[in-house]
VOPAGU-2260 file (C-alpha; in pm, 1 decimal, decimal comma):
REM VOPAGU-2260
SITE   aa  ch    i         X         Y         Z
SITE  UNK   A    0    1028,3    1760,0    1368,3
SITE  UNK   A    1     963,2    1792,1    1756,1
SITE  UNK   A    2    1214,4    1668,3    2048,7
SITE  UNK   A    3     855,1    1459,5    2173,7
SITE  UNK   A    4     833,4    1321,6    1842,5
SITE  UNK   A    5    1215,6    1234,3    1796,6
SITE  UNK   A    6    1145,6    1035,2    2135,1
SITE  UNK   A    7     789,4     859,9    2042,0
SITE  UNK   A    8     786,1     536,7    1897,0
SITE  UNK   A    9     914,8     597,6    1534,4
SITE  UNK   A   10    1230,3     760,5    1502,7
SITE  UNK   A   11    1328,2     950,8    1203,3
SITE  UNK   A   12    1656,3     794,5    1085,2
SITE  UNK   A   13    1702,1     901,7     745,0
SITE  UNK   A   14    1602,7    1132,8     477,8
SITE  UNK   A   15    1654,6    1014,3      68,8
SITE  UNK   A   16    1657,7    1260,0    -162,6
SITE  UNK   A   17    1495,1    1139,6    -436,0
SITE  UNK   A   18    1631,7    1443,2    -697,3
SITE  UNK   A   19    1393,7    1620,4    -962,5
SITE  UNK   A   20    1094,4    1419,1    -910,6
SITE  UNK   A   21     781,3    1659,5    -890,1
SITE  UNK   A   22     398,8    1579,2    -824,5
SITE  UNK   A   23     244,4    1318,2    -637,6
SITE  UNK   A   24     391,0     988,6    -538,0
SITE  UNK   A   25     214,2     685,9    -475,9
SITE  UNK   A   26     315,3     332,6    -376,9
SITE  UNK   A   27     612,8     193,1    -271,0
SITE  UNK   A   28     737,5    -180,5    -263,0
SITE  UNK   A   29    1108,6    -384,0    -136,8
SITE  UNK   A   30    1340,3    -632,7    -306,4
SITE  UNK   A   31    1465,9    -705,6      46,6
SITE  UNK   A   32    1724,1    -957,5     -31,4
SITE  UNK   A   33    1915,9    -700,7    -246,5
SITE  UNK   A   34    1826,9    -408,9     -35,1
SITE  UNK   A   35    1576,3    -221,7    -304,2
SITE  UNK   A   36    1304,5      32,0    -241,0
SITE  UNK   A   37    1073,0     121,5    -516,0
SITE  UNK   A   38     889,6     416,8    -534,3
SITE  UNK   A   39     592,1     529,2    -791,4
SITE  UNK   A   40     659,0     864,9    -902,0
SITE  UNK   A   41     326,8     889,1   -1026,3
SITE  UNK   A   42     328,6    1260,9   -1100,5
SITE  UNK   A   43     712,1    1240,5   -1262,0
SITE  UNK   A   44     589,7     917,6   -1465,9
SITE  UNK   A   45     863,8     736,3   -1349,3
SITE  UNK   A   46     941,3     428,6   -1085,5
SITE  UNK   A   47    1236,6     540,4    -858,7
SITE  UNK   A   48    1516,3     252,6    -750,2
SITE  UNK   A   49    1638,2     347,0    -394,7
SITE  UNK   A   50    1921,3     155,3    -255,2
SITE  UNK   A   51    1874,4     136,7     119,5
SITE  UNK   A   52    2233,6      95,7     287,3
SITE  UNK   A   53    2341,2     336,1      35,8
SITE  UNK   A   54    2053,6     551,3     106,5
SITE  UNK   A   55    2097,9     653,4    -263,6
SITE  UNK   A   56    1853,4     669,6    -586,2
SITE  UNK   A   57    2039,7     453,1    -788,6
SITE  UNK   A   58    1807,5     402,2   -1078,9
SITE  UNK   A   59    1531,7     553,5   -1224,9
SITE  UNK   A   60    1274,5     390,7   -1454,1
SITE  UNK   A   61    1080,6     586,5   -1722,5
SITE  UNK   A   62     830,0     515,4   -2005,8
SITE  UNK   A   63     504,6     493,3   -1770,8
SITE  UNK   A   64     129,3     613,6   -1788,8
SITE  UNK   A   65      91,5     736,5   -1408,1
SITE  UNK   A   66     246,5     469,0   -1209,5
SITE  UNK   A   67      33,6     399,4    -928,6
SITE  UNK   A   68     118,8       6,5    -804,7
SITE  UNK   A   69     413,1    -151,4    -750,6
SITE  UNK   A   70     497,4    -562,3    -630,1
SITE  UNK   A   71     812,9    -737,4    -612,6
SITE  UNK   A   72     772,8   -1099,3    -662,0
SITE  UNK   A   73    1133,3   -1246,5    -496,9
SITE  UNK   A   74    1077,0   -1613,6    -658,2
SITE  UNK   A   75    1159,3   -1449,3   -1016,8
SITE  UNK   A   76    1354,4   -1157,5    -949,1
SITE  UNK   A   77    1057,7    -948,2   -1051,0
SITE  UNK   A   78     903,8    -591,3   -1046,6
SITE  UNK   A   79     555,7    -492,5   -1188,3
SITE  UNK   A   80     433,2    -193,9   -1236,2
SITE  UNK   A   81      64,5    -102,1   -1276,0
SITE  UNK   A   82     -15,7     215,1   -1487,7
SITE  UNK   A   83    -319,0     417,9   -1429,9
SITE  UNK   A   84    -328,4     621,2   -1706,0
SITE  UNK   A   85    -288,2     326,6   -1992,4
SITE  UNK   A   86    -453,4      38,1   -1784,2
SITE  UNK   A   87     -84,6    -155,0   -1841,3
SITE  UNK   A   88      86,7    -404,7   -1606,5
SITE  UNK   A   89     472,9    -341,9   -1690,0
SITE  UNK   A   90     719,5    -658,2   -1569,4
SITE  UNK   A   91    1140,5    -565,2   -1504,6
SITE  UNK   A   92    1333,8    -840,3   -1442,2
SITE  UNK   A   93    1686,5    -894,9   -1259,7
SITE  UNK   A   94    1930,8    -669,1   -1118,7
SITE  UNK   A   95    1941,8    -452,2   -1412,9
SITE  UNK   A   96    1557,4    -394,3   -1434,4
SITE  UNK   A   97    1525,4    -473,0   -1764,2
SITE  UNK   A   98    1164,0    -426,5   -1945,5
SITE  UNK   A   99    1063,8    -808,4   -1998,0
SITE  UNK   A  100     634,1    -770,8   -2069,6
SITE  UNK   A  101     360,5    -523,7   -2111,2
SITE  UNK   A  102     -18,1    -681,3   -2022,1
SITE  UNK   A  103    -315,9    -445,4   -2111,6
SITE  UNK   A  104    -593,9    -437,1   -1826,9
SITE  UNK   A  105    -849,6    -167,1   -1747,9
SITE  UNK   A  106    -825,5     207,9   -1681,1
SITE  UNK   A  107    -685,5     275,0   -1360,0
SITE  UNK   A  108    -524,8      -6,6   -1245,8
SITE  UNK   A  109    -363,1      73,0    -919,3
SITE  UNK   A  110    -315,4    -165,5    -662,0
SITE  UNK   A  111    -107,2    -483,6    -714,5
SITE  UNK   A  112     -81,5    -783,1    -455,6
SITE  UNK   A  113     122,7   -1110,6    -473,8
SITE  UNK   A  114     -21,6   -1463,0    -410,6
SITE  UNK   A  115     364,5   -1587,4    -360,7
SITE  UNK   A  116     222,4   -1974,3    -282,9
SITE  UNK   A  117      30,8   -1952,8    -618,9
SITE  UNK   A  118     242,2   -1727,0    -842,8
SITE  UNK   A  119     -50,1   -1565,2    -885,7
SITE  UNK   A  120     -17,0   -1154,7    -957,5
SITE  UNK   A  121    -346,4    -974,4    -837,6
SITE  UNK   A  122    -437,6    -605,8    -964,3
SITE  UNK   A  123    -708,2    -357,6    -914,2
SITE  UNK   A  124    -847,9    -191,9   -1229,1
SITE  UNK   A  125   -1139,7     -51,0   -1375,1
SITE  UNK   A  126   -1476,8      77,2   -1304,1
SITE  UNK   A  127   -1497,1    -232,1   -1043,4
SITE  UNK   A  128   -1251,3    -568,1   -1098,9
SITE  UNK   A  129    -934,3    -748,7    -989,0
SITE  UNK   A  130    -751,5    -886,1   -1259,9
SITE  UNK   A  131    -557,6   -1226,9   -1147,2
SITE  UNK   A  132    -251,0   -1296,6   -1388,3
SITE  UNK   A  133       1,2   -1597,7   -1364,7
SITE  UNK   A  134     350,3   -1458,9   -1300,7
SITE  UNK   A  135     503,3   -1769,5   -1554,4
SITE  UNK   A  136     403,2   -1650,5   -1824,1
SITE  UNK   A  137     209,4   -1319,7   -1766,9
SITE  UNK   A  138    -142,1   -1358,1   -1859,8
SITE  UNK   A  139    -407,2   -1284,4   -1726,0
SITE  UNK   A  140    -588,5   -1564,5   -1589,8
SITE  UNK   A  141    -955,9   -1431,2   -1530,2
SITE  UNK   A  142   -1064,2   -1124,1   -1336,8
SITE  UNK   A  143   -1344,7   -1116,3   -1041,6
SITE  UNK   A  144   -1612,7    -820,1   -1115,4
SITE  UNK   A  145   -1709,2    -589,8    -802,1
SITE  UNK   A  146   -1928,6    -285,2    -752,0
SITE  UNK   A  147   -1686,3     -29,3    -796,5
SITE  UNK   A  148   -1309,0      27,6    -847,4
SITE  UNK   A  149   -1105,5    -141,6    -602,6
SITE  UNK   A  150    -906,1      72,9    -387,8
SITE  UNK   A  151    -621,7    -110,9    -147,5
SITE  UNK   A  152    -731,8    -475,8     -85,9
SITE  UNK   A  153    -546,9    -780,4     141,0
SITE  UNK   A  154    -496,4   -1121,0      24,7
SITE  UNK   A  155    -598,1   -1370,9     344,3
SITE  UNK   A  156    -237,8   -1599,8     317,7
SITE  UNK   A  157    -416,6   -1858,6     593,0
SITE  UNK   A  158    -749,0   -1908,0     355,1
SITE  UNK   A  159    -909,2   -1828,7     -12,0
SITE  UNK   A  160   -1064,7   -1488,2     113,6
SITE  UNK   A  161    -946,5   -1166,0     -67,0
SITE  UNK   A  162   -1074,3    -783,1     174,6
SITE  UNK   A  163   -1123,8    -479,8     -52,7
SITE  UNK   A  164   -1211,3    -190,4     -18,8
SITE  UNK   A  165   -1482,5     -83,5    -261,6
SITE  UNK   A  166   -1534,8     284,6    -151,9
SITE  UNK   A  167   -1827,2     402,8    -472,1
SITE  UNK   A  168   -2023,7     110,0    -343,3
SITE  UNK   A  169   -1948,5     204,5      -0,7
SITE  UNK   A  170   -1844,2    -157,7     103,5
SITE  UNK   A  171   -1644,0    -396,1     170,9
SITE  UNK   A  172   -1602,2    -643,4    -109,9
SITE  UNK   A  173   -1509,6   -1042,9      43,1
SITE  UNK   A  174   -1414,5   -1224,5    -242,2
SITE  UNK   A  175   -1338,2   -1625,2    -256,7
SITE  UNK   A  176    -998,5   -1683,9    -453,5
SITE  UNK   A  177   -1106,8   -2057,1    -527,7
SITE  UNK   A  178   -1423,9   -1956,8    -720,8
SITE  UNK   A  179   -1320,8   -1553,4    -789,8
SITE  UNK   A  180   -1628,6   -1413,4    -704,6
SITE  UNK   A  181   -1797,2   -1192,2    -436,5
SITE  UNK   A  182   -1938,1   -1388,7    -133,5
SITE  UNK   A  183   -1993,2   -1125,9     136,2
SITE  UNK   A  184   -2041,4    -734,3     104,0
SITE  UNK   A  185   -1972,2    -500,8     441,2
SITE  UNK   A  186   -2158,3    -201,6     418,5
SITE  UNK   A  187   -1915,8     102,2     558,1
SITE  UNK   A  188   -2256,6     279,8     641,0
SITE  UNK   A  189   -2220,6     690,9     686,5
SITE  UNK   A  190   -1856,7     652,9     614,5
SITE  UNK   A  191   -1696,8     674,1     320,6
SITE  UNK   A  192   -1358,4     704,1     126,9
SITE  UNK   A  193   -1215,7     384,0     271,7
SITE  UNK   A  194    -911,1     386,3      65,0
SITE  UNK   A  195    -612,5     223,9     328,1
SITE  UNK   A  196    -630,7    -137,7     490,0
SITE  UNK   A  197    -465,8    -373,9     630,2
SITE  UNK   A  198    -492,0    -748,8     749,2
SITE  UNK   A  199    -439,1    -864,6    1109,3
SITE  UNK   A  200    -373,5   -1217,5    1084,4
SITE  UNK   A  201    -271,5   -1275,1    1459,4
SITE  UNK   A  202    -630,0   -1100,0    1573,6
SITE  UNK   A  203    -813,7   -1226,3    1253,1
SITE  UNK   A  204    -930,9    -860,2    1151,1
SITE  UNK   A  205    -931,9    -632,6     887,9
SITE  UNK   A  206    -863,0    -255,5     967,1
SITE  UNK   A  207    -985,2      -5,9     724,3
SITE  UNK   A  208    -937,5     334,9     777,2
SITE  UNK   A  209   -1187,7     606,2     642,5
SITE  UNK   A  210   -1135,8    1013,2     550,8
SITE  UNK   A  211   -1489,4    1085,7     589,7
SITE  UNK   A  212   -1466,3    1138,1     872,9
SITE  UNK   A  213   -1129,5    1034,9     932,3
SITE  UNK   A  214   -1163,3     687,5    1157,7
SITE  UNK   A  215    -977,7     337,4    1166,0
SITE  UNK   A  216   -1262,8      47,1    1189,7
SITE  UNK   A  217   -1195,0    -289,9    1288,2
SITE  UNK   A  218   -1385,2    -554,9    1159,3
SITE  UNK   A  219   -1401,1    -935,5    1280,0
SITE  UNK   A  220   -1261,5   -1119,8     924,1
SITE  UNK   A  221   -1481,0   -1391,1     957,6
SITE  UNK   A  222   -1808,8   -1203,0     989,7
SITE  UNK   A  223   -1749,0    -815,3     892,7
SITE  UNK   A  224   -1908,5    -750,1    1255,4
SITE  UNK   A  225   -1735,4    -394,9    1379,4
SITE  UNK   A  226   -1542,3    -478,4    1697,9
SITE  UNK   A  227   -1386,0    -107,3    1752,6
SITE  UNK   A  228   -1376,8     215,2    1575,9
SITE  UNK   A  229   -1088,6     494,6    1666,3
SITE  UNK   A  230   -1009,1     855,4    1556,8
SITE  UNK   A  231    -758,5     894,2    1308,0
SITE  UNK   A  232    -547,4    1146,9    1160,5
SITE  UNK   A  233    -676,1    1312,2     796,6
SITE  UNK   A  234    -657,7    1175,0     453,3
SITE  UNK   A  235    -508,0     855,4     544,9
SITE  UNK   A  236    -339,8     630,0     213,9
SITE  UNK   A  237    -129,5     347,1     401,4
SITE  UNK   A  238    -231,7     152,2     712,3
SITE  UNK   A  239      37,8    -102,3     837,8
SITE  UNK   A  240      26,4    -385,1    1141,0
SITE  UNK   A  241     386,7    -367,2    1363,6
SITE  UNK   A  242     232,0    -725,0    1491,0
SITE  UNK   A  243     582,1    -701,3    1658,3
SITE  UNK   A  244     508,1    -464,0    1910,6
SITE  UNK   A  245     162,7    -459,9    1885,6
SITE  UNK   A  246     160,3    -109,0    1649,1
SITE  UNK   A  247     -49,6      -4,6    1378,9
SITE  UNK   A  248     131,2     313,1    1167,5
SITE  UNK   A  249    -143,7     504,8     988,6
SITE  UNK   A  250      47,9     766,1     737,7
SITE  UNK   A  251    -158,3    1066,8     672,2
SITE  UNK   A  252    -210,7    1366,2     396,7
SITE  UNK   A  253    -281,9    1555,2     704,1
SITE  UNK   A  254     152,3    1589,7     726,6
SITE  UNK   A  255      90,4    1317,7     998,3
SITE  UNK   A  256     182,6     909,8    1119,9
SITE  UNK   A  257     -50,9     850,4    1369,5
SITE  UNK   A  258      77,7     577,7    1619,1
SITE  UNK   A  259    -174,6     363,3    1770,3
SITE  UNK   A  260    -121,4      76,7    2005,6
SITE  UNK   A  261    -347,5    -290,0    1992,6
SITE  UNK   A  262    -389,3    -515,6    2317,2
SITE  UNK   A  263    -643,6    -703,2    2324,3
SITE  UNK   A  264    -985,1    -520,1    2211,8
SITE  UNK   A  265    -871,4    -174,0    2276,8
SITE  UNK   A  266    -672,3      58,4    1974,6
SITE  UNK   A  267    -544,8     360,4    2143,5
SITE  UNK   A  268    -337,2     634,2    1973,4
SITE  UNK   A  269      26,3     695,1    2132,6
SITE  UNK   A  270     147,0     929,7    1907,6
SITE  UNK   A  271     113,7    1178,0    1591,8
SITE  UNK   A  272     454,8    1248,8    1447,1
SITE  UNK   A  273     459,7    1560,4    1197,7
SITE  UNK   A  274     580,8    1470,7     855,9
SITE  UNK   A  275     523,6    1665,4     530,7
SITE  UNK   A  276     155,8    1807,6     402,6
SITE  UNK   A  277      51,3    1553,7     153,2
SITE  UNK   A  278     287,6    1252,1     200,4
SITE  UNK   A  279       5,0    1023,4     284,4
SITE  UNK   A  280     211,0     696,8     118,0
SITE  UNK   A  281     435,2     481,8     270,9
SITE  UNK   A  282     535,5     144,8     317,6
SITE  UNK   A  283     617,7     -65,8     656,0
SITE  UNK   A  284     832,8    -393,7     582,9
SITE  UNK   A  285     841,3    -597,8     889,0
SITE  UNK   A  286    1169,3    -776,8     734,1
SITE  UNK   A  287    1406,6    -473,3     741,6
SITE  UNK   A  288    1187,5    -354,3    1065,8
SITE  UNK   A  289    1144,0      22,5     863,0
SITE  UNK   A  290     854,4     247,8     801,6
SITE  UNK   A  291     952,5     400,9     461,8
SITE  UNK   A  292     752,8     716,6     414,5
SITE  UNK   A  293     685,3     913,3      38,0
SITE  UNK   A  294     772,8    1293,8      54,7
SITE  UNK   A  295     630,5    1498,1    -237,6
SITE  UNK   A  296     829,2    1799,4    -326,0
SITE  UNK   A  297     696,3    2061,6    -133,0
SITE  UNK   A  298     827,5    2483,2    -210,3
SITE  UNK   A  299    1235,0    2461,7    -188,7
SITE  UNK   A  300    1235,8    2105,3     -23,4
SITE  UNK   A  301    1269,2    1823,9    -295,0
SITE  UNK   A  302    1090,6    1498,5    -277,1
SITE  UNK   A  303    1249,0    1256,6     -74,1
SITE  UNK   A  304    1205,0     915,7     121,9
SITE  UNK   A  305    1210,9     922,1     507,5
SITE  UNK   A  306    1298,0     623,7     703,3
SITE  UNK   A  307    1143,2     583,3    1059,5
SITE  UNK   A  308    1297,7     319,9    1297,2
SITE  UNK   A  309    1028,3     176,4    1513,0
SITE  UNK   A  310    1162,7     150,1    1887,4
C-alpha cells in the first residue's frame, strides 16, 4: 500500500489471516459486546469466527450451502446464516455457536437484516421476495413479493419503510413493513447492477451505488427524487455512512475503498486506497469505529481480514 494512502483517511491497522479458506467471500457481521467478527466464506462453505483484540480466527463453522448473509441479533446471543445454495436460514446460539434451527426459504437467499425493536429477522431470497421470520421462535412470519431478487436492502429504524435494491427490475423496491407490500418503485433508468446501499438517516437518503457504469446515486428517502450522482470506483459490493465524520467508504472489486466526503448537498471523493483485486466486501461498524475489509486468497497471499482505522 502507498505512503499517500497510509496517510488518507483510513489507515490500515491490521491484517487477519484467515488460514486455508479459498474462493470468494461474502458478508461479514459483529457480536460487538464479545468482540466477534463473522465472515461468509462463501467459496470455502464455511462461516469464519474472528476474534478482534486477538486478531485471531478462533472458530470456524462448517456444514453450509454457499453462505452468503450473515446477522447477529445481540438480544439472544444469536447468529444466522443465510445459504444460497439450499435456500436455508441456519441459527448458532451462545458463546459456543452451537447449531440451534434450520428454516427452509427460497433459492438464493442472501441478504439478512435485523428489525432489533420487533425481533423481527428479514432475508432476501428467491426470484424476487423478503422473507420476515420472528427470531422467538424462528418462523417465518410472511414474506413481501418484489420484481426481482433482492440484492442489499436497508430497514428505515425511524418509520415502516424497507429500500431495496431490485437490480433485474432495474428499481428500487419501497416496501411498507406494517402492510409488507410494495408502495413505491424508483426506476434506476440506464443504470444498472445496483447491488450496494446504504441508509442516511441524519440526511434522510438512500445511497445506492451502481457498476454499470460505476456511480453512487443519492436519492431523497421520502420521494426517490435524485439529489446527486458521483463517480465511483468499479464493482462496488459494500457502501457504508461514517455519519461521524461525515464519510461514506465504498469497497470495490476494482482492489479499491473509495473515500468520499458529504457536507451538505455535495459528495466529493478524498481518496482511493489500493486493497486486493476482488475484495469488494466489507463491513463498517460505527461501534468499534473499524472498516473490516474481506481479502480473497489471491496467488501466494492467503485470504485474510484487513482492518482500516478511520482518522
Amino acid at each position: 500500500m502507498s505512503a499517500a494512502a497510509e496517510r488518507g483517511p483510513l489507515v490500515l491497522e491490521a491484517k487477519i489471516p484467515l488460514g486455508d479458506v479459498k474462493g470468494r467471500i461474502d458478508h461479514l457481521a459483529v457480536d460487538v459486546a464479545h468482540r466477534r467478527l463473522f465472515i461468509a466464506e462463501l467459496g470455502n462453505n464455511t462461516v469464519g469466527v474472528i476474534d478482534i483484540d486477538g486478531r485471531k480466527v478462533v472458530h470456524r463453522l462448517e456444514g453450509f450451502d454457499e453462505p452468503q448473509g450473515v446477522a447477529y441479533l445481540a438480544r439472544t446471543d444469536t447468529l444466522y446464516v443465510a445459504n444460497g445454495g439450499t435456500g436455508e436460514l441456519h441459527a448458532f446460539s451462545g458463546a459456543q455457536l452451537q447449531l440451534v434451527g434450520k428454516l427452509a426459504l427460497d433459492d438464493d437467499a442472501d441478504n439478512i437484516r435485523i428489525d432489533r425493536d420487533q425481533a423481527r429477522i428479514y432475508v432476501g431470497a428467491g426470484s424476487g421476495n423478503l422473507a420476515i421470520i420472528d427470531a422467538a421462535t424462528f418462523k417465518k412470519i410472511t414474506e413481501i413479493g418484489l420484481k426481482g431478487h433482492p440484492e442489499s436492502f436497508q430497514l428505515d429504524a425511524a418509520g415502516a419503510r424497507i429500500y431495496v435494491n431490485v437490480p433485474d427490475a432495474k428499481e428500487v423496491a419501497v416496501v411498507d413493513r406494517s402492510t409488507s407490500k410494495q408502495i413505491a418503485s424508483w426506476s434506476t433508468a440506464n443504470l444498472r447492477s445496483n447491488y450496494p446501499m446504504a441508509l442516511d438517516a441524519q440526511g434522510n437518503r438512500v445511497l445506492v451505488a451502481f457498476r454499470q457504469p460505476a456511480a453512487l446515486l443519492s436519492y431523497d428517502a421520502a420521494t426517490g427524487a435524485v439529489q446527486e450522482r458521483v463517480e465511483i470506483c468499479g464493482d462496488a459490493d459494500d457502501v457504508f455512512i461514517d455519519a461521524r465524520r461525515s464519510y461514506v467508504y465504498v469497497a470495490c472489486g476494482q482492489g479499491v475503498i473509495d473515500v468520499l466526503t458529504s457536507r451538505g448537498d455535495r459528495t466529493t471523493r478524498v481518496a482511493r486506497i489500493d486493497t486486493r483485486q476482488g475484495a469488494r466486501t466489507a463491513l463498517f461498524s460505527p461501534d468499534l469505529d473499524r472498516l473490516f475489509l474481506a481479502v480473497r486468497a489471491s496467488g501466494a497471499e492467503g485470504a485474510a481480514v484487513w482492518v482500516f482505522r478511520p482518522v
